[in-house]
Backbone bond lengths (Angstrom), bond angles and torsions (degrees), N, CA, C in turn:
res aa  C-N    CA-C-N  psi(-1)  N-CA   C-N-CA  omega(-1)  CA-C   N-CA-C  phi
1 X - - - 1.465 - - 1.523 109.79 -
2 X 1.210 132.32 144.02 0.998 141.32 -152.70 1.645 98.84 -91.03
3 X 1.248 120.81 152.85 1.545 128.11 165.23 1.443 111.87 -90.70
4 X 1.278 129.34 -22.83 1.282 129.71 -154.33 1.754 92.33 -97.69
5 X 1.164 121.43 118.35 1.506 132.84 -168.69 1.366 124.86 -83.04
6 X 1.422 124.44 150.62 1.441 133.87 -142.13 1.689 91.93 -74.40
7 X 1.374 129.51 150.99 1.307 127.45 173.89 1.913 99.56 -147.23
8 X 1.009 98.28 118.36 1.861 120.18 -154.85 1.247 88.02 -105.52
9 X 1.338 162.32 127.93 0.999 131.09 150.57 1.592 128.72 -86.65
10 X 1.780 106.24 -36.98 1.202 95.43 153.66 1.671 144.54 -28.37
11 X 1.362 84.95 -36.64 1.557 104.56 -156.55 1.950 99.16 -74.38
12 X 1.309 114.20 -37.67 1.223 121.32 -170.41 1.381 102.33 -117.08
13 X 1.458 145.63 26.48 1.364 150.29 156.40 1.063 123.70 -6.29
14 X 1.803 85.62 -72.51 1.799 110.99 -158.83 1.867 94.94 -78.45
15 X 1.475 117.87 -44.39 1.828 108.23 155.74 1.350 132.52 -35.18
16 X 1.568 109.29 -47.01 1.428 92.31 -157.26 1.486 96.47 -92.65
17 X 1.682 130.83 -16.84 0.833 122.07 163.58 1.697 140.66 -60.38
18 X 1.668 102.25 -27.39 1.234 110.42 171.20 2.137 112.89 -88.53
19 X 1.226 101.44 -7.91 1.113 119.90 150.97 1.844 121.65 -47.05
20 X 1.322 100.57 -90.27 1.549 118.32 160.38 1.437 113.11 -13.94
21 X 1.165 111.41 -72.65 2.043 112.98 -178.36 1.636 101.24 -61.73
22 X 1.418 124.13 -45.79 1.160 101.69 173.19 1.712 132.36 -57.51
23 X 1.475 113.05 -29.68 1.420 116.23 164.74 1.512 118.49 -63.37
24 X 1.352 119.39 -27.28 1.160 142.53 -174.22 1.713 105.68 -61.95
25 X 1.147 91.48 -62.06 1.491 99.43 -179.32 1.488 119.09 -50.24
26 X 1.490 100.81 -48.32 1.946 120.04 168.39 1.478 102.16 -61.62
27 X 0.754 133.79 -55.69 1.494 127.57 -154.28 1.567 100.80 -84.04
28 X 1.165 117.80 -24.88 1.944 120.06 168.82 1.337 108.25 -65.26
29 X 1.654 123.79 -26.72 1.317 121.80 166.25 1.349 118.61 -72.00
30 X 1.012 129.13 -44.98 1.555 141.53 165.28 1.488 110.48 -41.08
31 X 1.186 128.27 -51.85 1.585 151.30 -174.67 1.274 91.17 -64.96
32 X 1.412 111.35 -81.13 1.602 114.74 -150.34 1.995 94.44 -70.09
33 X 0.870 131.49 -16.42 1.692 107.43 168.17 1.689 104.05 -110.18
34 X 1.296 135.21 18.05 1.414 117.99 -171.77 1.545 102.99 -112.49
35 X 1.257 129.10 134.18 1.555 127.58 160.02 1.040 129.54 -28.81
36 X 1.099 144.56 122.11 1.513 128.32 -179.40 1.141 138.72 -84.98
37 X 1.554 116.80 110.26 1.162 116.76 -170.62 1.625 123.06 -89.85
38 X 1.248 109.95 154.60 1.809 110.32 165.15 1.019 120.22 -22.40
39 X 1.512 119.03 125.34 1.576 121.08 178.55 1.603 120.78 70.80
40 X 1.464 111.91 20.04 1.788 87.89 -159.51 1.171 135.08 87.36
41 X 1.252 127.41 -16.76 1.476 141.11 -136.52 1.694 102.47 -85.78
42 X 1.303 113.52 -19.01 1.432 133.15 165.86 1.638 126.33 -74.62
43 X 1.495 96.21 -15.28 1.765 99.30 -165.85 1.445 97.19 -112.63
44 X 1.577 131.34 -0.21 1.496 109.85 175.31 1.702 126.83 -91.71
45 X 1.389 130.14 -156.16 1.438 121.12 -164.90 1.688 90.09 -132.67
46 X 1.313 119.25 157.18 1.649 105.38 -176.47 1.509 99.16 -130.24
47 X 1.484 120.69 134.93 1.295 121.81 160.22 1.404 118.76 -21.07
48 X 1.477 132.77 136.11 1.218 129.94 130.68 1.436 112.39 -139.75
49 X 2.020 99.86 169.30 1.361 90.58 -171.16 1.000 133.57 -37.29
50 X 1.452 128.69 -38.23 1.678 130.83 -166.48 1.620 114.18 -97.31
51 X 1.556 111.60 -6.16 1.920 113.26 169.37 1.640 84.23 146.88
52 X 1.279 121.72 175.67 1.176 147.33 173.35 1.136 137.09 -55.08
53 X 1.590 119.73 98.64 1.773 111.55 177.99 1.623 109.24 -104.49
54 X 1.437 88.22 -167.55 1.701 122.90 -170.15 1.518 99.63 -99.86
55 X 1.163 140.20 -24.24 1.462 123.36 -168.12 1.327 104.30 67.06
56 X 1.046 132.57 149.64 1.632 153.46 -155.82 2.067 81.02 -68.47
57 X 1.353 104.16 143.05 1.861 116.13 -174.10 1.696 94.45 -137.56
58 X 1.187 110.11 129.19 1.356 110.60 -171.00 1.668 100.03 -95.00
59 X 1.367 113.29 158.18 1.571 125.15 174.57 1.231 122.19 -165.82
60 X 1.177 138.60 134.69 1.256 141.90 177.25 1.268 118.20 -15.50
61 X 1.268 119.82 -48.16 1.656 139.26 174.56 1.781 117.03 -58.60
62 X 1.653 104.80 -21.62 1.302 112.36 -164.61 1.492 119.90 122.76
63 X 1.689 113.96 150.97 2.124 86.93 177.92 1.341 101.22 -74.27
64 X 1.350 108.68 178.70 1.101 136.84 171.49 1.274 117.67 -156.01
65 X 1.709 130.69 166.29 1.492 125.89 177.28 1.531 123.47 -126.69
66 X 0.871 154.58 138.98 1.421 160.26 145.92 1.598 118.62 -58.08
67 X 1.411 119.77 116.20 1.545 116.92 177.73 1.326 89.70 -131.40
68 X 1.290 91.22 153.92 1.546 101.44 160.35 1.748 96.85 -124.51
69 X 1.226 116.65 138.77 1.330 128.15 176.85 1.656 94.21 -115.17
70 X 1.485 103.24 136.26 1.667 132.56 165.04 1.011 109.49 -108.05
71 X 1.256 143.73 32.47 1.540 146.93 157.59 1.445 108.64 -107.21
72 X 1.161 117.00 -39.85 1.774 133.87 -161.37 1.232 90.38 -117.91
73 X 1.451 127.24 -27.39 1.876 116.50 -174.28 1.438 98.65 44.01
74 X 1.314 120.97 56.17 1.545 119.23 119.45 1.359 145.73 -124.41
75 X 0.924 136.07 -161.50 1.406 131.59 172.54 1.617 122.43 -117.26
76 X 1.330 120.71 113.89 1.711 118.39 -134.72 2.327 75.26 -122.78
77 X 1.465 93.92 121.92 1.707 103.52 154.53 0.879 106.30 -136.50
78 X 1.560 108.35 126.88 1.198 136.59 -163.70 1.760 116.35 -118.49
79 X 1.400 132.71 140.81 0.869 116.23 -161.24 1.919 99.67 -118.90
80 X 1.577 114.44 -179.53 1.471 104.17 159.24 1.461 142.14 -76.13
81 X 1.616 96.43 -11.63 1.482 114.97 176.08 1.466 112.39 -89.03
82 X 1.463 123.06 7.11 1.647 118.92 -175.62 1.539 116.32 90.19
83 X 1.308 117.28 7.40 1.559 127.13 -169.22 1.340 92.56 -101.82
84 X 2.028 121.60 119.94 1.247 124.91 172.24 1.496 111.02 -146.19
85 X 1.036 111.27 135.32 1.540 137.74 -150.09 1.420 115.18 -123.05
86 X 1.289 137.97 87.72 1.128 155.17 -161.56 1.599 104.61 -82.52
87 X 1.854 113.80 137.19 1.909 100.57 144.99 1.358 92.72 -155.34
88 X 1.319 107.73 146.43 1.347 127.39 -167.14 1.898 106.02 -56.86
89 X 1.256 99.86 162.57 1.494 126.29 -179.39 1.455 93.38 -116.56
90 X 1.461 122.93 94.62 1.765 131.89 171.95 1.385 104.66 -143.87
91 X 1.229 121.81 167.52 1.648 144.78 119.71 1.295 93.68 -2.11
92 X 1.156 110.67 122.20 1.141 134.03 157.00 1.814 129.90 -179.29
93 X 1.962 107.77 -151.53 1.638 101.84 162.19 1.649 99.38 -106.55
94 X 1.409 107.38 179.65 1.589 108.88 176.54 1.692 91.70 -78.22
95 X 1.367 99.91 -29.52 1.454 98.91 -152.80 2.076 109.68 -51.67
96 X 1.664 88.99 -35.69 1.267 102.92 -160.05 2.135 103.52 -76.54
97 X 1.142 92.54 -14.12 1.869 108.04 -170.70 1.532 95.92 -84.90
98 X 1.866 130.26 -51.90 0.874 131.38 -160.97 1.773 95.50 -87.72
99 X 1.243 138.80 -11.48 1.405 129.06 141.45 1.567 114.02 -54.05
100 X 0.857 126.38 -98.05 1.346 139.75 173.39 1.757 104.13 -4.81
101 X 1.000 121.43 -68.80 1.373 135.03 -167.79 1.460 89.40 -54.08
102 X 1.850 123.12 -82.33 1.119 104.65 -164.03 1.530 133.24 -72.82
103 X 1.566 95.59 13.26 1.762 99.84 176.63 1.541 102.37 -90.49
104 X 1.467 113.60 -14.99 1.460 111.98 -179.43 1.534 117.57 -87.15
105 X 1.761 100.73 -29.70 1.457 113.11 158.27 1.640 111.00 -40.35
106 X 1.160 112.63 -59.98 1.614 127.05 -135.34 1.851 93.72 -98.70
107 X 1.857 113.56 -3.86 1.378 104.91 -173.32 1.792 92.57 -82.28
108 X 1.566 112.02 -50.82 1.101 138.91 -165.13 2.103 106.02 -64.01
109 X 1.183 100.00 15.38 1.728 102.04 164.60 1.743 90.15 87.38
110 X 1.229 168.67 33.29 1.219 130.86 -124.63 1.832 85.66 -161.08
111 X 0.936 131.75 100.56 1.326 159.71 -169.30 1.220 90.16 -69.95
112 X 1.601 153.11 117.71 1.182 143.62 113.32 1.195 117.28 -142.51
113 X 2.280 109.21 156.24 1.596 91.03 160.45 1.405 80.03 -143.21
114 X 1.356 100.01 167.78 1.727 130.76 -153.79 1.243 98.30 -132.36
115 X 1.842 102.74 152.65 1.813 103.63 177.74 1.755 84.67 -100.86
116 X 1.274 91.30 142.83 1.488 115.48 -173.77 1.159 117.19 -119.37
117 X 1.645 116.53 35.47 1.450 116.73 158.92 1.836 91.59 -96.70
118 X 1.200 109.94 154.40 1.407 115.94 173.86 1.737 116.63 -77.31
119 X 1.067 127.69 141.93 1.574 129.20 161.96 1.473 126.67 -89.88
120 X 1.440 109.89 129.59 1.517 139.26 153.60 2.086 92.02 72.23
121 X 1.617 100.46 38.57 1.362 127.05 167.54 1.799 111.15 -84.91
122 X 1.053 113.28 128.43 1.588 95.09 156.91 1.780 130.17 -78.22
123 X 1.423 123.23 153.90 1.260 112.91 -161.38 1.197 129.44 2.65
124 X 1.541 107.80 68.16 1.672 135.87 175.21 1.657 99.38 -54.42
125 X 1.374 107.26 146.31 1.257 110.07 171.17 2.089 103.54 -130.65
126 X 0.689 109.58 142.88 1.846 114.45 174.12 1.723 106.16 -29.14
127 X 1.441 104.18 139.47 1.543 109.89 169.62 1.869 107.05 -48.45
128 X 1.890 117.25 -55.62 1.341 95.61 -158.06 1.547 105.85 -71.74
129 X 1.377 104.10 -23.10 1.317 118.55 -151.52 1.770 94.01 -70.68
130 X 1.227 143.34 -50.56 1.338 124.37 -179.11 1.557 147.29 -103.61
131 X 1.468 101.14 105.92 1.282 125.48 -156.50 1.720 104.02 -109.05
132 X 1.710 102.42 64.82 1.343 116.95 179.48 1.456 90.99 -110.88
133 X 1.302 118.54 143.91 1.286 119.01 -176.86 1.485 130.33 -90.27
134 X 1.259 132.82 112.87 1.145 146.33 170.62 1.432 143.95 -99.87
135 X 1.141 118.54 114.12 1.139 117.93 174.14 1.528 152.10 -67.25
136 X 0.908 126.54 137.46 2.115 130.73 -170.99 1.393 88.47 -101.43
137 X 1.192 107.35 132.00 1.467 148.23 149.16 1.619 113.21 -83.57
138 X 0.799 128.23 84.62 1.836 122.85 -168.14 1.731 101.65 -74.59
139 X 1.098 112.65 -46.64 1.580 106.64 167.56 1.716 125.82 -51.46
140 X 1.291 95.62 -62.51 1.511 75.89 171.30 1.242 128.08 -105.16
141 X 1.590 119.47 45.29 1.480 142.10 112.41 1.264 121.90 -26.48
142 X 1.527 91.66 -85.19 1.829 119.19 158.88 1.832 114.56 -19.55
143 X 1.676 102.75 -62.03 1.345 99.51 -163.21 1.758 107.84 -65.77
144 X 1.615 107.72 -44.47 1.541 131.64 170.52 1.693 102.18 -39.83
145 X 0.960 135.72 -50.49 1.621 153.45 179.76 1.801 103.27 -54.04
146 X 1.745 95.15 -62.85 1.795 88.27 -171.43 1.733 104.93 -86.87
147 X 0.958 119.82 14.68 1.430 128.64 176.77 1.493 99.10 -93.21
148 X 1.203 128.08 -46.25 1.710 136.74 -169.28 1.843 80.42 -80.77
149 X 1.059 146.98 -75.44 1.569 144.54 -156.16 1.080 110.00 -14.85
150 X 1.876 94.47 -58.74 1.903 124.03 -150.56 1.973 80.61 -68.61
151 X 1.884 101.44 -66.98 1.450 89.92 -153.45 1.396 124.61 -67.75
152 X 1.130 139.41 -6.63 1.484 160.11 172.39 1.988 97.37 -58.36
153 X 1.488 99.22 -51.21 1.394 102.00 -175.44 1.542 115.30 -68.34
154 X 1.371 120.11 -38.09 1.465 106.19 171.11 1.387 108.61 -83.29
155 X 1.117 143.52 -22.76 1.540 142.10 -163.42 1.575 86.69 -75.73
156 X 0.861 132.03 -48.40 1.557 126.00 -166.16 1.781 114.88 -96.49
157 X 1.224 97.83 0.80 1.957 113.86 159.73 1.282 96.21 -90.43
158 X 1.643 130.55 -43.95 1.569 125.49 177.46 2.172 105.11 -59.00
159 X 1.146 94.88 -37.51 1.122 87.94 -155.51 1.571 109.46 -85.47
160 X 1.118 121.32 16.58 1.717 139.32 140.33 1.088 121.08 -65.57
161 X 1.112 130.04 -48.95 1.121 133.06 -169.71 1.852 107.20 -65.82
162 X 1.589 129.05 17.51 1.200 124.00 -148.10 1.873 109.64 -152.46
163 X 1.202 113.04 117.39 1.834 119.13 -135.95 1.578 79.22 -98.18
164 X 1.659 131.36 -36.72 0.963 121.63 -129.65 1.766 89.99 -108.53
165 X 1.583 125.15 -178.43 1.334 125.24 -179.64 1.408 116.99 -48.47
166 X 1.652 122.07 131.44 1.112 103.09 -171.04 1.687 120.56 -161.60
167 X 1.246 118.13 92.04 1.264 142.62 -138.32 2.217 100.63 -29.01
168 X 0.943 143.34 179.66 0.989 146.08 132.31 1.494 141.26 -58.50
169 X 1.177 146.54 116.56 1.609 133.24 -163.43 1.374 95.68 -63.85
170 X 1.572 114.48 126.69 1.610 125.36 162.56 1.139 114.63 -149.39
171 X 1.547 118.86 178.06 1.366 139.43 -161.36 1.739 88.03 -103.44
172 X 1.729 112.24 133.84 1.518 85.93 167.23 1.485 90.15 -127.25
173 X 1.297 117.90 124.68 1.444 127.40 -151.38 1.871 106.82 -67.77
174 X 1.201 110.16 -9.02 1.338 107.81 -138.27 1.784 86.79 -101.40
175 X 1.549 116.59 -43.53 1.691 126.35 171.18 1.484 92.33 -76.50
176 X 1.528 151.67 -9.48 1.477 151.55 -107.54 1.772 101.59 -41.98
177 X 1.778 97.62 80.41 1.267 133.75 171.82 1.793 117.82 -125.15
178 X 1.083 106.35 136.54 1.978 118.18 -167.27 1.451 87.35 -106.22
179 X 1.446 95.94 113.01 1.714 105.10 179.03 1.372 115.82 -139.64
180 X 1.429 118.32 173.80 1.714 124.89 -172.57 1.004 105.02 -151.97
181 X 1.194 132.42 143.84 1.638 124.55 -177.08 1.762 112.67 -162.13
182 X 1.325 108.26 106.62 1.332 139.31 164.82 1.656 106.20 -41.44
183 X 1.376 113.50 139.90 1.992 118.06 178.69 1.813 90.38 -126.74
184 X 1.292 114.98 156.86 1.243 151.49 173.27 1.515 99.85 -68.26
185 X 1.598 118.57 -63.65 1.085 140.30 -131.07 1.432 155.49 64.36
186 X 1.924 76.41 9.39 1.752 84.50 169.15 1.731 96.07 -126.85
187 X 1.306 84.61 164.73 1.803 104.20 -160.29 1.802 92.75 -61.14
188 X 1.466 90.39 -175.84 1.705 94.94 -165.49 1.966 82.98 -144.51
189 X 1.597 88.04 151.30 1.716 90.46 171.84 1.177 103.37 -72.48
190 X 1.516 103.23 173.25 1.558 133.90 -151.11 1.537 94.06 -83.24
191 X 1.361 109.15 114.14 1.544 114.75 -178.51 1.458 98.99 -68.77
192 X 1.670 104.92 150.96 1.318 112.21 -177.76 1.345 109.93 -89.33
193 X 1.288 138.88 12.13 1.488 137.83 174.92 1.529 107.72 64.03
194 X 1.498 108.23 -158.90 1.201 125.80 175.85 1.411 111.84 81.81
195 X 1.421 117.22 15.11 1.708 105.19 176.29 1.587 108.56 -71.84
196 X 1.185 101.56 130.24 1.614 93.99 175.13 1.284 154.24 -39.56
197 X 1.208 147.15 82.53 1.585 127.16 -143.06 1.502 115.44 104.14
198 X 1.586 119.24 1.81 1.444 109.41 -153.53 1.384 78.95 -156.51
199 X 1.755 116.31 127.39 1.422 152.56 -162.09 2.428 92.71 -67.28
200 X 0.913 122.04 128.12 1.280 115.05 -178.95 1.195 100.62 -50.07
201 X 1.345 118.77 -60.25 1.507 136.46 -162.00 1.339 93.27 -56.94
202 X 1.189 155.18 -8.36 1.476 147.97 -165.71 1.152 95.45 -100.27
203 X 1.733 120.10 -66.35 1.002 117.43 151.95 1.618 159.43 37.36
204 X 1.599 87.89 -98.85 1.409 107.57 174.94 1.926 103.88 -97.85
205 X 1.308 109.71 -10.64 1.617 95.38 170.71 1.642 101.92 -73.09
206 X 1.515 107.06 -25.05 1.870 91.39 -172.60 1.148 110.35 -70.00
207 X 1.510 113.78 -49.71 1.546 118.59 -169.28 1.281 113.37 -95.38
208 X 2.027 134.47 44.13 1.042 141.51 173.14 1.658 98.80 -75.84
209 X 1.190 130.46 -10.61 1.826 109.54 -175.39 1.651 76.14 -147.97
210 X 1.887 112.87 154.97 1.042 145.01 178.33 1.104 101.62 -50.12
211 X 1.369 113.89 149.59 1.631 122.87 179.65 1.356 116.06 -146.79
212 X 1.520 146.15 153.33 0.789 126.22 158.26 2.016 92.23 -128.19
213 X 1.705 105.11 123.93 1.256 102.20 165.76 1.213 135.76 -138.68
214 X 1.165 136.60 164.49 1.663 147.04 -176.15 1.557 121.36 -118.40
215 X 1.047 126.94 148.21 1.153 127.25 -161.97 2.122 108.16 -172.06
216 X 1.520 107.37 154.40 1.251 116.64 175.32 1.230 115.09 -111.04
217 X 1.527 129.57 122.80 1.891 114.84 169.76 1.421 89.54 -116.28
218 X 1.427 111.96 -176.46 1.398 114.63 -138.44 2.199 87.69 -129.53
219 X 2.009 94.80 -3.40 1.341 98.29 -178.15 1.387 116.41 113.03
220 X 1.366 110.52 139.08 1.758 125.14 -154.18 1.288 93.38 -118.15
221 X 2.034 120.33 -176.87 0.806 113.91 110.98 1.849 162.19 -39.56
222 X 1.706 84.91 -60.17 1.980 94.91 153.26 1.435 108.11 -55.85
223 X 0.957 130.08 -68.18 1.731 105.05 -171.72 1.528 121.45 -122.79
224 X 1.368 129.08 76.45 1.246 160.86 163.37 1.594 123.54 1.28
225 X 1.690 95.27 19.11 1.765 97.46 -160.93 1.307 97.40 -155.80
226 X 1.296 111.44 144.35 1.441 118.51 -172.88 1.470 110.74 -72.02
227 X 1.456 124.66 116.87 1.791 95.22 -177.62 1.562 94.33 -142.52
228 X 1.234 124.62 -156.24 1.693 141.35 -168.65 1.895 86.86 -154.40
229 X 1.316 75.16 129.47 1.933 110.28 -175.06 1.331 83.40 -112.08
230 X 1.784 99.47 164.94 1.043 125.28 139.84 1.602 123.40 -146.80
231 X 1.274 138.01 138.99 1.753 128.31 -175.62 1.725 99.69 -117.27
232 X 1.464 108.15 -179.95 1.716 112.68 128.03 1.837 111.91 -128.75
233 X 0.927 92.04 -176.21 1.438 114.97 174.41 1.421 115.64 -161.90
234 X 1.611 97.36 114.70 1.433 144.33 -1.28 1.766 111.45 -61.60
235 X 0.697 95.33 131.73 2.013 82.29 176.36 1.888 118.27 -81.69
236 X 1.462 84.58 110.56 1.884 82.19 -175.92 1.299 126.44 -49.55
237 X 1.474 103.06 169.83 1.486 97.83 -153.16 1.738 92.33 -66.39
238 X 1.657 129.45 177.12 1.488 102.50 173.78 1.740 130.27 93.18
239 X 1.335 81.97 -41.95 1.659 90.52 178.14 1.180 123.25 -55.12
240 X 1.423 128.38 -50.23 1.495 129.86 -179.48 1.611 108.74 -47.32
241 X 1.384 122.38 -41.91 1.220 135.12 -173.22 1.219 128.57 -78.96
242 X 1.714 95.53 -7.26 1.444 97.57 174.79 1.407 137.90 -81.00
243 X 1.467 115.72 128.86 1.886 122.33 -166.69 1.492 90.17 -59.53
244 X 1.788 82.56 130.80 1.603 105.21 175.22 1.719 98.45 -137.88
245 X 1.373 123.31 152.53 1.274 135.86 -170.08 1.809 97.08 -59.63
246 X 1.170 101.13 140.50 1.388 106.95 -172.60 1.809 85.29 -85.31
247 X 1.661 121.50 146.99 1.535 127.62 22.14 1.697 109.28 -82.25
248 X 1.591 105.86 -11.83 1.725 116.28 -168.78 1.645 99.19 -50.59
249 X 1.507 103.70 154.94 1.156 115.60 -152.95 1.722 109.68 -147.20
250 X 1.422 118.51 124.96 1.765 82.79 168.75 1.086 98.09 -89.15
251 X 1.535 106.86 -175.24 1.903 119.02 -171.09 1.766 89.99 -134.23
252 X 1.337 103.52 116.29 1.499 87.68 165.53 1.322 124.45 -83.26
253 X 1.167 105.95 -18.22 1.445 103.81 175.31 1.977 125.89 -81.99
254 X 1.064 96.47 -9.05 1.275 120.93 152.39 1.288 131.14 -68.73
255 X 1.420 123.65 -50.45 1.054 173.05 -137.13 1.831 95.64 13.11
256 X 1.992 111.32 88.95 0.963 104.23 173.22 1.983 89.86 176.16
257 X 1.144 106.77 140.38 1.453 103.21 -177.35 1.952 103.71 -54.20
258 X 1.325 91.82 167.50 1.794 102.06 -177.70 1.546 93.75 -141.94
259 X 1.420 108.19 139.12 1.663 117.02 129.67 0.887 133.63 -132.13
260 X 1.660 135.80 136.14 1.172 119.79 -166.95 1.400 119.87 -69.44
261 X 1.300 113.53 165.50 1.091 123.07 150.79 1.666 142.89 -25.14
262 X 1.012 95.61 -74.09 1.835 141.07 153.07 1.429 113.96 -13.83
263 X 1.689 104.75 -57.16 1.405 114.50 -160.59 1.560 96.22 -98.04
264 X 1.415 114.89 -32.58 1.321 99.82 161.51 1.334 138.68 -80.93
265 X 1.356 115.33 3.19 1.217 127.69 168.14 1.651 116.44 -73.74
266 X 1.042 122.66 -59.03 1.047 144.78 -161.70 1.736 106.85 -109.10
267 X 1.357 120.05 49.69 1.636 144.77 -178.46 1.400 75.20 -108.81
268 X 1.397 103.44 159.34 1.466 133.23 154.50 1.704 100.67 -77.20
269 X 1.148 128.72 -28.03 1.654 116.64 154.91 1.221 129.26 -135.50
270 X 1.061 124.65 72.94 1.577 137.37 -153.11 1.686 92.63 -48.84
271 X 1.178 161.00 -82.39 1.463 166.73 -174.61 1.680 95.31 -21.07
272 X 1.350 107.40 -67.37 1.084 114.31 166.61 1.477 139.01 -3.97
273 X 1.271 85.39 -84.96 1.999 117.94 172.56 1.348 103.17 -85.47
274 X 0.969 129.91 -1.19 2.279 126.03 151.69 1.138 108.78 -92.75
275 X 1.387 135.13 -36.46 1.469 138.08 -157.96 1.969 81.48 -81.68
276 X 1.225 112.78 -73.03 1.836 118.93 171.68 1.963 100.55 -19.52
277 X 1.095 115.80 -66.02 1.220 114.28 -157.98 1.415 101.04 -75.70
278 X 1.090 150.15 -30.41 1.548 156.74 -171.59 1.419 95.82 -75.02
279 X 1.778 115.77 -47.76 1.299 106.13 -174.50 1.164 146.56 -68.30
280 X 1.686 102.58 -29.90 1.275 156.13 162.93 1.936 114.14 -47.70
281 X 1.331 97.21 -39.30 1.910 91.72 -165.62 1.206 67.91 -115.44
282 X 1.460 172.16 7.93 1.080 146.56 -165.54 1.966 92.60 -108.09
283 X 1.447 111.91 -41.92 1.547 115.25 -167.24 1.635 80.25 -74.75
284 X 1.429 141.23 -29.21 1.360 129.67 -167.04 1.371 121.67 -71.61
285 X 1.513 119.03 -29.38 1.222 145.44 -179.02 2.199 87.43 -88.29
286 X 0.805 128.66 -42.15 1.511 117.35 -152.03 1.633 100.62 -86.85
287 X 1.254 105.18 -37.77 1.378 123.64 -161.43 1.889 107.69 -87.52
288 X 1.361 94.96 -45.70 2.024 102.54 156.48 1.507 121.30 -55.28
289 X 1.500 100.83 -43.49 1.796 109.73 -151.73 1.698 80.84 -100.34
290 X 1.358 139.46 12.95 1.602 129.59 170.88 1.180 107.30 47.57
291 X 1.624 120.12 66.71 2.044 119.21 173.52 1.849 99.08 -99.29
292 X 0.857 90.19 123.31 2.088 82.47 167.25 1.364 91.48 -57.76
293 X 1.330 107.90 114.73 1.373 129.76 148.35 1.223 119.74 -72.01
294 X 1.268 115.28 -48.13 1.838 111.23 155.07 1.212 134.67 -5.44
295 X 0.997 89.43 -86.51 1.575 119.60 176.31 2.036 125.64 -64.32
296 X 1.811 90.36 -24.61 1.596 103.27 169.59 1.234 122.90 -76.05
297 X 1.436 107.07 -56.58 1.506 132.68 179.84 1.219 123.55 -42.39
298 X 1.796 130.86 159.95 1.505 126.12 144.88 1.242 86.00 -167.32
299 X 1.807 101.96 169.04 1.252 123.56 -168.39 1.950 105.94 -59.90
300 X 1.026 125.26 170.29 1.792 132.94 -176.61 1.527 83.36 -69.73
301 X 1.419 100.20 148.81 1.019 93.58 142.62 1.641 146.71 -103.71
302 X 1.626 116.02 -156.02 1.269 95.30 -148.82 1.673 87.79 -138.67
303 X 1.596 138.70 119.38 1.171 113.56 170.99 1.424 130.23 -54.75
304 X 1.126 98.04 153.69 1.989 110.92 -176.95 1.153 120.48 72.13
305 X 1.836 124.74 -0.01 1.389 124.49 -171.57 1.537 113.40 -137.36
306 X 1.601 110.57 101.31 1.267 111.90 172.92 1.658 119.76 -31.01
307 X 1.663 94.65 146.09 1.717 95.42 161.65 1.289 121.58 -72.72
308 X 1.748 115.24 130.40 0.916 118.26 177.44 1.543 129.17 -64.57
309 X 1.177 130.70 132.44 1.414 133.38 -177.30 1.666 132.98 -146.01
């Protein structure tokens, strides 16, 4: 029987969606006081054992951190002076979570304000403004939680294996997709924008140099199933066509290979058959788009033993 846990999406919709705005809300705090780094690389949330944080966020007041714990289903801000301020993870409105949060912000000395329309949401409505009621599923929270553990752990065994610039594994709250993404090192044309929900200018600072990346969502509306993508940008000519280990798939309507979830769950080695598929569209994107791989590459690594050189 497999360890890696069932992820329905139907089944947990109306969760993971009222989920989403709640990260949303955290991760607009992170944004609106953090420097901005290359790619975004400042605005996502990072696995840990107990659910998803912020990494220490600096502020006038002092840093402080944002967790969300899926064991306790709450939401823990914590400061550098020992001051920590709890509010539950339930049933509820956003409206009533995104109060709470920033009154706990604003008890703890902590200066911020956030744009509180949601991103790359469909008919988003304002954090205070919607107080439609939604429900938490804490279980398949739970299952969503040990599903991010497993995949966090091979994405970042893949991401050893890799000499050249190379994003950090994070949560980016806003697709609320766990992604990693490999650069060429040479610049990329001027993306044409227009993703929905997402500022142009944001945009084209992510995808200013070639990329080839992979990533897990947990399931959309457009595609109803938990799976692991992979794209590039620009995508070489070729790419769609490129042989990838079957069950992986491209999606044209996606326009980016897919595997489900599903099939990697339920492999006789689930790590296995993800590490295959990461490796697979990644040499397809490297080997189309002409990156010295040479010069990018090195063997996985290995705990306790420097790379050899």
């Amino acid at each position: 029987m497999s360890d890696w846990p069932e992820l329905n999406w139907p089944q947990w919709r109306e969760t993971a969606l009222h989920l989403q705005l709640m990260t949303q809300i955290v991760g607009k705090i992170r944004l609106a006081l953090t420097p901005w780094l290359n790619h975004g690389w400042h605005v996502p949330l990072y696995v840990t054992p107990g659910g998803l944080g912020t990494s220490p966020i600096p502020s006038e007041a002092g840093p402080f951190e944002i967790d969300f714990d899926f064991r306790d289903h709450q939401l823990r801000i914590a400061t550098a002076k020992g001051e920590t301020l709890l509010v539950p993870l339930q049933a509820g409105t956003i409206a009533d979570f995104h109060d709470a949060v920033m009154e706990g912000i604003r008890d703890l000395g902590v200066a911020v304000r956030i744009a509180t329309m949601p991103n790359e949401m469909p008919d988003p409505v304002r954090f205070p403004d919607d107080h439609a009621q939604r429900p938490y599923d804490a279980a398949a929270v739970e299952a969503f939680h040990a599903a991010l553990l497993r995949v966090d752990h091979v994405f970042k065994a893949f991401r050893t294996g890799f000499l050249g610039k190379a994003s950090p594994v994070h949560f980016f709250w806003g697709s609320f997709d766990l992604a990693g993404t490999r650069f060429s090192g040479r610049a990329a044309p001027r993306h044409p924008g227009g993703v929905p929900g997402l500022p142009d200018a944001v945009t084209r600072e992510a995808y200013s140099h070639e990329v080839s990346s992979a990533g897990f969502w947990p399931g959309s509306d457009a595609y109803p199933h938990a799976a692991f993508y992979s794209y590039a940008y620009p995508a070489p000519e070729g790419f769609a066509d490129a042989a990838v280990p079957t069950p992986a798939r491209f999606d044209a309507e996606l326009g980016e290979f897919v595997l489900d979830y599903e099939a990697v769950r339920t492999a006789p080695d689930p790590a296995a058959m993800l590490t295959e598929f990461l490796e697979s569209t990644y040499a397809a994107a490297a080997d189309l788009g002409d990156w010295d791989r040479a010069a990018l590459e090195c063997a996985p690594g290995i705990p306790g033993r420097p790379r050899p050189v």
